[in-house]
N, C-alpha and C positions, 0 to 999 in steps of 0.2 A: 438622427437616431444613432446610437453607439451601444458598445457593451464591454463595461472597465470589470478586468479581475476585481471582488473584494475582498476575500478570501482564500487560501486553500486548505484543505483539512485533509492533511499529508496522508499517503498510504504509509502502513507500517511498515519497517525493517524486515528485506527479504532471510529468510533466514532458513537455514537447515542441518539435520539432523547429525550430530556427530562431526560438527563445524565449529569454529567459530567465526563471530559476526563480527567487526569492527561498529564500534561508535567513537564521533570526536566531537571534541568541546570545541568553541571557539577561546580566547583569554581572558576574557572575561566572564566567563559562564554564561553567557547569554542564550546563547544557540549550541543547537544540537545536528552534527553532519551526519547521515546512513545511507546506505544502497537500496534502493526498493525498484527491483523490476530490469526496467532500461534508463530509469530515472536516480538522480541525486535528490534528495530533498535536505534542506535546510528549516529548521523548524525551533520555533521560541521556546525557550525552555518555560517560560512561566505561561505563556499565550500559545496553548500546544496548535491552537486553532490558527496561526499564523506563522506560513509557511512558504517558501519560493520553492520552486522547483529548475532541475538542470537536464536541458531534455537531448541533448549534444550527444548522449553516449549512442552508439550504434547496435552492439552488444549488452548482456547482462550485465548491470552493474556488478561491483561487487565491495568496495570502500572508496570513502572520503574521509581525507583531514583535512581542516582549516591549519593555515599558515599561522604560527607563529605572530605573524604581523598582522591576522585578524581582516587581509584582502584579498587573499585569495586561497583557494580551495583546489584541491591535488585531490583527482579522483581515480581510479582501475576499475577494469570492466575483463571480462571472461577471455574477451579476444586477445590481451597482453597488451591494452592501449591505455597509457595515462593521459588524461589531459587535467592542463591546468587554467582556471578561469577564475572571473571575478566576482567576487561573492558578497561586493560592495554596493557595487554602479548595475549595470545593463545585462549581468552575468557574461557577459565576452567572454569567447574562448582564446585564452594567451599563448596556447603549447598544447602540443598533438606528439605526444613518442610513443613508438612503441618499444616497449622496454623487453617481455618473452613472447615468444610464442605458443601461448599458454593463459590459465587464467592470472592476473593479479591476486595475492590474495592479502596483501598489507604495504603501507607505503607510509614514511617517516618523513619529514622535514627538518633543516636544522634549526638551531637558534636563529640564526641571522636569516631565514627564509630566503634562503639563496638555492641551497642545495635539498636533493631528494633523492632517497634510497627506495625506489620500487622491487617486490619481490614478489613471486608465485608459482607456479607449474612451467617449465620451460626444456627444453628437447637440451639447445646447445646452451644452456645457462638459467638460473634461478633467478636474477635479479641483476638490475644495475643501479647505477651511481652518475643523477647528470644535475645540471644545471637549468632550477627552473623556465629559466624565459630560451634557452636557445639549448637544450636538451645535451650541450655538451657534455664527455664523458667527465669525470674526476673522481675519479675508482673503480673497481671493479669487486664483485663479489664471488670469493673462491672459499672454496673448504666444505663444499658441502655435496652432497650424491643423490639427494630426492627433494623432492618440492618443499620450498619454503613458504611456514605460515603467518609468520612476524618478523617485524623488524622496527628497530628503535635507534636514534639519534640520540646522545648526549646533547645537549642545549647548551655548554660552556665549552671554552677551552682550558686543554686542549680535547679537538673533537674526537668523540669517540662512537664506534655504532655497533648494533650487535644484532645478528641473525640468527631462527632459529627453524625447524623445521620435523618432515617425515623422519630423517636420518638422526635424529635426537643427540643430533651435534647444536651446541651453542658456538656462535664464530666471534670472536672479537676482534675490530677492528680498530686502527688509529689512521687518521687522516688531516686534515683533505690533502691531495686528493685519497679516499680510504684505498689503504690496503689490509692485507689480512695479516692479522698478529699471532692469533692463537687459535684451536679448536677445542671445544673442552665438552668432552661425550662419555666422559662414565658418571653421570650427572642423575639423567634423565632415563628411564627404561623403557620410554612409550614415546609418540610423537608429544613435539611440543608446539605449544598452542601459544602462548602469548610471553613475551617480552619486552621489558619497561624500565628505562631508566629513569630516575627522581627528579624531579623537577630542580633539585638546587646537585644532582650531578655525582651524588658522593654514591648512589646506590645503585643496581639493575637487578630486576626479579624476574624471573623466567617461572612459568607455569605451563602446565599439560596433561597427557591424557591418564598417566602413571598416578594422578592425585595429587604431585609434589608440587613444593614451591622452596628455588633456592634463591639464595642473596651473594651477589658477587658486587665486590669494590669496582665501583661507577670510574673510577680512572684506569686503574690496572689490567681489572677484569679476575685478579684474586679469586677463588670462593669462599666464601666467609660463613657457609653454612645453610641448613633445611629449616624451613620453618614450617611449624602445624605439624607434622607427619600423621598420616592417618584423622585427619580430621575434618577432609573432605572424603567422600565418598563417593564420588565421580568426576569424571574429566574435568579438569581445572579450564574453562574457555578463555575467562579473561580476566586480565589485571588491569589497574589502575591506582594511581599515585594522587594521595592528599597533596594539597599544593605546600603546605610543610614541609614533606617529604620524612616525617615521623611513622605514618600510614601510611597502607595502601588497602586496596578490595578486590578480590577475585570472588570471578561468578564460576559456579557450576555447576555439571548436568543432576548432581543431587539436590538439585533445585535452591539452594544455599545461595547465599551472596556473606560473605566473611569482610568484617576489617581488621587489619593487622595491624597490632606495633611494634614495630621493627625493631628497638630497644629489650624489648620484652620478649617479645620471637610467639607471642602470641596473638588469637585472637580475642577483640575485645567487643565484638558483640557481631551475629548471625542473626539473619532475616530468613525465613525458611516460604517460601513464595507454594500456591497451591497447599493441595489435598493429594491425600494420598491416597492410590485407587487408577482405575484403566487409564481415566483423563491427565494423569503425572508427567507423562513424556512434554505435552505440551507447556509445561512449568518448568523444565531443562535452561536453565540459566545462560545462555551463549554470548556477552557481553556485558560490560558494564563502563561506564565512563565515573572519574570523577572531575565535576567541571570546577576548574581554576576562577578566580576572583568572585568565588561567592560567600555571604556571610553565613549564610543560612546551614553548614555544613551538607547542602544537597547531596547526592547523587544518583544515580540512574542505569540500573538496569533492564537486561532485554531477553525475554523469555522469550522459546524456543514459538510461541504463539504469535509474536508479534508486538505482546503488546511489554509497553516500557515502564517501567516500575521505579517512580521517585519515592527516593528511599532518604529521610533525615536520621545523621545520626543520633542517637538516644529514643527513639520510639522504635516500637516492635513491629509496626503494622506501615503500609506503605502508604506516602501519604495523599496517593492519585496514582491511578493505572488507566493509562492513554491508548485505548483500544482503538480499532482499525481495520481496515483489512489489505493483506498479502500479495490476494491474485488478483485477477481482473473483476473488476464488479460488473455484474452480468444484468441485475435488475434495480429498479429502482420505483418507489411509491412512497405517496407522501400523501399523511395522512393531519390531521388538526385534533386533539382530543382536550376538551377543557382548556380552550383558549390557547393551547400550548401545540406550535406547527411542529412536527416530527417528522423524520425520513427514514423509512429502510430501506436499507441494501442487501444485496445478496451477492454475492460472487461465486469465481470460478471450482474454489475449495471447497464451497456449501459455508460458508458462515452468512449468517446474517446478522445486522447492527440494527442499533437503532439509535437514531443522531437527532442530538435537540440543535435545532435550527437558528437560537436565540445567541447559544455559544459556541456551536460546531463542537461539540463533544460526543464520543459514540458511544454505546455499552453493547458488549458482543448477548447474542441473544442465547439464555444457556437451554439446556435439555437434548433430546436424542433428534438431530435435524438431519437434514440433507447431509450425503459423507458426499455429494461432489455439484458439479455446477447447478445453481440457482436458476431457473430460465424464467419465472417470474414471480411478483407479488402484487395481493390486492387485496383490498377491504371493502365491504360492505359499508354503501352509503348511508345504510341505517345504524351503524355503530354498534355492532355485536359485542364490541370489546377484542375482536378475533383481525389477526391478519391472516392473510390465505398463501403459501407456498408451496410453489413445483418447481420438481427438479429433475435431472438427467435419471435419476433411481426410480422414475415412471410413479410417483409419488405424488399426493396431495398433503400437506400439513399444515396445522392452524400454531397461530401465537398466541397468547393470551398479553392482550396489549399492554396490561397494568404489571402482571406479574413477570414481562421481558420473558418468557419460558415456553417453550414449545410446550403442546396439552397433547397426552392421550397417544394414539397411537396413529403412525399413518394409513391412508385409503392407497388402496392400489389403483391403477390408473391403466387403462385398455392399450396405452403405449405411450412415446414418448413425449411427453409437453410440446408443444411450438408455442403457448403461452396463457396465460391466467387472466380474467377480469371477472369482475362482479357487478353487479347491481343493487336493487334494496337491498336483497336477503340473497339474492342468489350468486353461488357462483359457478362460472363455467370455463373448462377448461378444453384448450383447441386442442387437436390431434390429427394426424393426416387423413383419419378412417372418419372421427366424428367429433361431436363437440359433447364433452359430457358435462353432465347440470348436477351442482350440490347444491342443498340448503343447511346448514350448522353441522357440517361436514360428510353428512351420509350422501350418497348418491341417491335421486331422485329421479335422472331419466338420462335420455341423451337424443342428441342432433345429428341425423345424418346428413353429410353435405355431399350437394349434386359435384365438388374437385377435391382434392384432397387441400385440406385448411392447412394455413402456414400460420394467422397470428388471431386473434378475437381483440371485441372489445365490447364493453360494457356504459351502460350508464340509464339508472333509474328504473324502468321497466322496458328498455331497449339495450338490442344487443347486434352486433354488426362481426363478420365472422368475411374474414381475405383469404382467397387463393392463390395456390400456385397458377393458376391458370390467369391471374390477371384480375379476377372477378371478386364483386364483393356483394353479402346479402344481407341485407338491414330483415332484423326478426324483432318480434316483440317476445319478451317472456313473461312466460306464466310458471306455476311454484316448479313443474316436472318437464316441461316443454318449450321449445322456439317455436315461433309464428312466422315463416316468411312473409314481409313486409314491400321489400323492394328486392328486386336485380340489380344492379351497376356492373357496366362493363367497362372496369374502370385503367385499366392498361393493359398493355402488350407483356407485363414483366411482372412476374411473381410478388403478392402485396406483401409488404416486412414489416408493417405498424401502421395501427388505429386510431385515433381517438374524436371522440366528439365533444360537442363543443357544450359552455358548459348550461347549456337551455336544451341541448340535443335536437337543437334544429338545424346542424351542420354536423359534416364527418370528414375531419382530414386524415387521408389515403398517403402513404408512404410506399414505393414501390423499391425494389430490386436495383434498380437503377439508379437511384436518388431523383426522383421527383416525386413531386409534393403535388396532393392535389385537392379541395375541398370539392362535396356533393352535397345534396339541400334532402336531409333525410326524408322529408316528406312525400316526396315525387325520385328523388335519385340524380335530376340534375346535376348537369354541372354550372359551380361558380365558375372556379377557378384553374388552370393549369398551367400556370405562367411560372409555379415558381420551382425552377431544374436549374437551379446554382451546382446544387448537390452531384459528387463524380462518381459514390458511392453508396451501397445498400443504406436504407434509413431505417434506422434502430427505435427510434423513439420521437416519436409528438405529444404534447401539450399546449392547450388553450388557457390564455390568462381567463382571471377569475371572468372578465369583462365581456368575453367571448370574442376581442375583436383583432386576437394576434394571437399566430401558431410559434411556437418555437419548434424547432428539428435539429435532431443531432444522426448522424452520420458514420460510419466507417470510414468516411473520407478526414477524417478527425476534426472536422467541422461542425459549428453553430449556428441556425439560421434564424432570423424572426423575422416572420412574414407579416403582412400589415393585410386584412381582408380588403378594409373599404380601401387601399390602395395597394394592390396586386404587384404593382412596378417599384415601390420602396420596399425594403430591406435592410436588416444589418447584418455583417458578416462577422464572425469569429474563427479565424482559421486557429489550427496547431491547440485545440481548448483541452484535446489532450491525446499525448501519443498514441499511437497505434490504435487511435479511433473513439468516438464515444459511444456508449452505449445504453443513455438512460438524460434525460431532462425533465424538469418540476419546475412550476412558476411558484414562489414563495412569496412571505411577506403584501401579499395582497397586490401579488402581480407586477411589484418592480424589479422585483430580483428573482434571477433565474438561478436551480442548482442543475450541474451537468455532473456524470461520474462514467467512467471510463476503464479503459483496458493499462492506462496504471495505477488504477486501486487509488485514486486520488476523487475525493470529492471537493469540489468547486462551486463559489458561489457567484455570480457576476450581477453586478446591476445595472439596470437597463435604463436609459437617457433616452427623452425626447421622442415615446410611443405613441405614432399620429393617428 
C-alpha cells in the first residue's frame, strides 16, 4: 500500500496591509514563485491546480525569484535567511545565508544567475551582495538609513543594481563586484515600494507610496522623468516590465493595476479590481508580475485578499481569479451534489471556499461569515442545499450551497464550538457545557453531558459526543433530543475526533495523544487499538466509502490509513503538511485522499494497493 502526492492546490500569497508582496515569473512564463506562510510555492500559471511546494524555510516566508536560468529559486523569510534551492529536480537546498538580521523583503538575481542582491530590515545593514552557490561577498549595499523594500539587477553589461526603500533614497550601483555610485532622494516623498529595471536594460522605474512613478536611464541611472502623475490614487505596490521593454504595470492600493507606455509616458489601459464599499480594502492591489515568454500578452496580479488576478491585455474584465486561502485551514467537509464531489474549507481568518474536486479550483464563499477562525463544517445527509458553520464568534451559520453565499443571519451559540456535525436534518453542535441541536437552523433543544465535550460526531440518526475525560457516548437523535445509547470508556486522554463508519456500525475514536481506535456502535466494544503510529493530537478521521479503512491526520504533520480487517498494515505519509494537518476526505470513490493543513494548502494523494 502507498500514498503518491497527485496534486497540490497552493495556498494563496501571504499578504499584508500597506506592504508590498513580491511575485516572480519563471522565463518562460510558465510558473508563478510567492511566499505563503513558512512555505514557497511554486504554481502553473495555466494549471493553477499544479503546484510544488518548499518547506525548508524555518521562519515566515516573505519572497521568491526564479533564476534567470529557470533552476533554481532564491528565497527570504522574516529571520534575514536566504536560501537557495532547486526548483528543477528534488527541490534541494544549495545555500543557506544569512544575509540581515531582519526581515528580507526583496531579493534580485543577475543575468548570468551567479549573483544575488538580498535586502530588508537590518540593525548593522540593509542588504548584501553574494554569490549564489557559496554565499561569497561581491558588494556591498551602502547609502541608505531605513529598511529597504526593493531591489533590481540590470540583466546586461555592464551590471548595474538599484535599491530603494523607507528612506526614499534610490541608490545606484555599478559592479560586480557592486559598489555605490549615486543616491538620488528628492525623487520620491513617501516610502518606496518597487524598483525594476527593463528587461533589454535601457530603462529602471521606481514606484511607491507618494503615488509616483519615475524613469531613470538603465545604464547611467540619469532621471529621465515622471510618468502618470496623479493618476494613481493610492500607494503604488508594484511594477513590472513587458518583455519588450516598451511597457510596464503597476498595481495599487486604489485597487487599479495600469499599463504604461513608456514612449508615450502614459497609460494605455486600467483594470479597476472589486466594488466599491466596506469590502474595498481587500481589493488593495499589492503585486503584480508580468511573465516573460508568453504569447498570450498575460499577466498577473495579487490582491490584498489573496487572490491572483490574470489579467489579458485588451479586455476589461479578468480573465480568471484563483482564489484560496491565506491562514491555516482549520476545517474541512466534503460534500457530492449532482454527481459533482465538492469540498469546503474554512480557516483560520473565517474564509470559507468551496473547491470542485474534478479541477482543484476554489471560489471563496461571499456574504457576512465568520470574521475569525472556522472550527467546523457540515451538511445534512439529506441535502437541505445548506452547509452548517461554527466559528471562534460562538456562532452557527448556514451556506446556501448553490448560491456559494452565506443566508440570513447568525444563531448565537451557549459558548464556544469544539465542533459541528449533522445528520438527516439535524445538526448539532459540541460545547464544553453541552451539546446543542438545530434543525434548518433554529435551535430545537440541547444535550447535557455527564464531562465537558471536546468534539461530536454525526451520522444518519446517530450521534456520538468525546470527552475531555477520555469517554465517549454514542446517542440516537430525535428532531429536539439525544438518546444515550452506549458508554465507552475509550482512553486515558482527552477525545480530539470522531467519525463513523459509513453503515454506522463502527466509530473511530482519536485521542489527544495520537491513537486511533475503533468501537462496534452497537454494544461499544472494542475492535481495535493497535493503531498509535501517531506522536500527536488527532485532528481528523474519515472512513472510505467501503467502510474498510480509516484515514487520520495529525498535529504530528502526519497521514495514516489504517486497514480494519488488517490492524498490523498501514501506510505512512510523514511531512503531508508543515506545522500539522488538520482535516482529511476520501474522494473520488475512495482512492484518493484530500488532506488540508496549517499551511493553507490543499492536497490530493492517491492511494495504491488498499487490502
Amino acid at each position: 500500500m502507498s500514498l503518491t502526492n497527485e496534486s497540490i492546490w497552493a495556498a494563496s500569497p501571504s499578504t499584508a496591509r500597506g506592504q508590498p508582496t513580491q511575485l516572480s515569473s519563471d522565463a518562460k512564463g510558465e510558473r508563478l514563485a510567492y511566499a505563503s506562510n513558512k512555505s514557497i510555492f511554486l504554481r502553473s500559471i495555466d494549471d493553477p491546480a499544479v503546484a510544488r511546494q518548499y518547506t525548508e524555510h524555518k521562519a515566515q516566508t516573505t519572497v521568491a525569484r526564479f533564476a534567470p536560468s529557470g533552476f533554481y529559486v532564491a528565497s527570504g523569510d522574516a529571520a534575514g535567511i536566504v536560501r537557495v534551492w532547486d526548483c528543477v529536480g528534488e527541490g534541494i537546498t544549495k545555500g543557506e545565508y544569512s544575509i540581515v538580521n531582519g526581515r528580507i523583503n526583496d531579493l534580485a538575481w543577475d543575468g548570468d544567475s551567479q549573483r544575488i542582491i538580498a535586502v530588508g530590515d537590518g540593525k548593522q545593514r540593509y542588504g548584501h551582495c553574494i554569490t549564489w552557490d557559496s554565499g561569497n561577498t561581491v558588494g556591498e549595499i551602502h547609502g541608505h538609513t531605513q529598511q529597504l523594500n526593493t531591489v533590481s539587477i540590470r540583466q546586461q553589461r555592464p551590471l548595474r543594481a538599484a535599491t530603494a526603500g523607507d528612506d526614499r533614497k534610490t541608490v545606484f550601483y555599478h559592479g560586480a563586484p557592486f559598489k555605490f555610485n549615486m543616491g538620488i532622494a528628492d525623487k520620491h516623498s513617501n516610502y518606496i515600494y518597487g524598483v525594476q529595471f527593463s528587461p533589454d536594460g535601457s530603462h529602471l522605474v521606481s514606484v511607491g507610496a507618494d503615488r509616483k512613478i519615475w524613469l531613470y536611464d538603465g545604464k547611467t541611472g540619469e532621471t529621465k522623468g515622471q510618468v502618470g502623475e496623479g493618476e494613481h490614487n493610492g500607494s503604488i505596490f508594484g511594477v513590472s516590465w513587458a518583455k519588450d521593454s516598451r511597457k510596464f504595470v503597476t498595481a495599487s492600493a486604489d485597487r487599479t493595476v495600469k499599463i504604461w507606455d513608456v514612449e508615450a509616458g502614459k497609460a494605455t489601459q486600467t483594470w479597476t479590481l472589486g466594488e466599491e464599499g466596506a469590502m474595498a480594502v481587500r481589493d488593495h492591489q499589492v503585486g503584480v508580475v508580468w511573465p516573460p515568454g508568453r504569447s498570450d500578452d498575460l499577466l498577473i496580479s495579487l490582491s490584498l485578499s489573496g487572490d491572483l488576478n490574470y489579467l489579458v491585455e485588451g479586455t476589461p474584465k479578468p480573465r480568471q481569479v484563483i482564489s484560496g486561502h491565506q491562514k491555516s485551514i482549520t476545517s474541512l467537509n466534503q460534500t457530492t451534489v449532482d454527481n459533482k464531489e465538492t469540498l469546503w474549507t474554512g480557516s483560520f481568518d473565517g474564509r470559507v471556499c468551496n473547491w470542485d474536486v474534478a479541477t482543484g479550483t476554489a471560489e471563496e464563499i461571499e456574504g457576512e461569515g465568520h470574521p475569525g477562525y472556522v472550527a467546523g463544517l457540515a451538511t445534512t445527509s439529506e441535502g437541505s442545499g445548506r452547509i452548517y458553520s461554527v466559528g471562534w464568534d460562538d456562532t452557527i451559520r448556514s451556506v446556501d450551497v448553490a448560491a456559494k453565499t452565506y443566508t440570513g443571519s447568525a444563531s448565537k451559540l451557549n459558548g464556544q464550538p469544539k465542533g459541528v456535525a449533522a445528520g438527516d436534518v439535524t445538526v448539532l453542535v459540541g460545547e464544553s457545557e453541552a451539546v446543542e441541536i438545530f434543525q434548518d437552523g433554529k435551535k430545537t433543544g440541547e444535550y447535557k453531558t455527564d464531562f465537558p465535550a471536546t468534539t461530536v460526531a454525526a451520522h444518519g440518526s446517530m450521534a456520538a459526543v468525546g470527552g475531555e475525560n477520555g469517554s465517549v457516548q454514542i446517542c440516537a437523535i430525535s428532531s429536539s433530543r439525544l438518546s444515550p445509547r452506549a458508554d465507552i470508556n475509550a482512553s486515558r486522554n482527552p477525545i480530539s475526533s470522531l467519525a463513523f463508519s459509513p453503515d454506522a456500525s463502527h466509530l473511530a475514536v482519536g485521542d489527544l495523544r495520537g491513537r486511533v481506535l475503533v468501537f462496534k456502535v452497537s454494544d461499544g466494544s472494542l475492535v481495535t487499538d493497535r493503531w498509535t503510529a501517531h506522536t500527536a493530537r488527532i485532528t481528523s478521521l474519515a472512513w472510505n466509502p467501503a467502510g474498510t479503512h480509516v484515514v487520520s491526520g495529525s498535529l504530528d504533520t502526519n497521514i495514516f490509513v489504517w486497514s480494519l480487517a488488517k490492524p498490523g498494515d498501514w501506510i505512512e505519509l510523514q511531512n503531508a503538511h508543515k506545522e500539522g494537518v488538520h482535516g482529511v476526505a476520501w474522494v473520488e470513490g475512495g482512492v484518493k485522499i484530500v488532506s488540508v493543513g496549517a499551511d493553507a494548502a490543499v492536497k490530493k494523494w492517491k492511494v495504491e494497493g488498499l487490502q
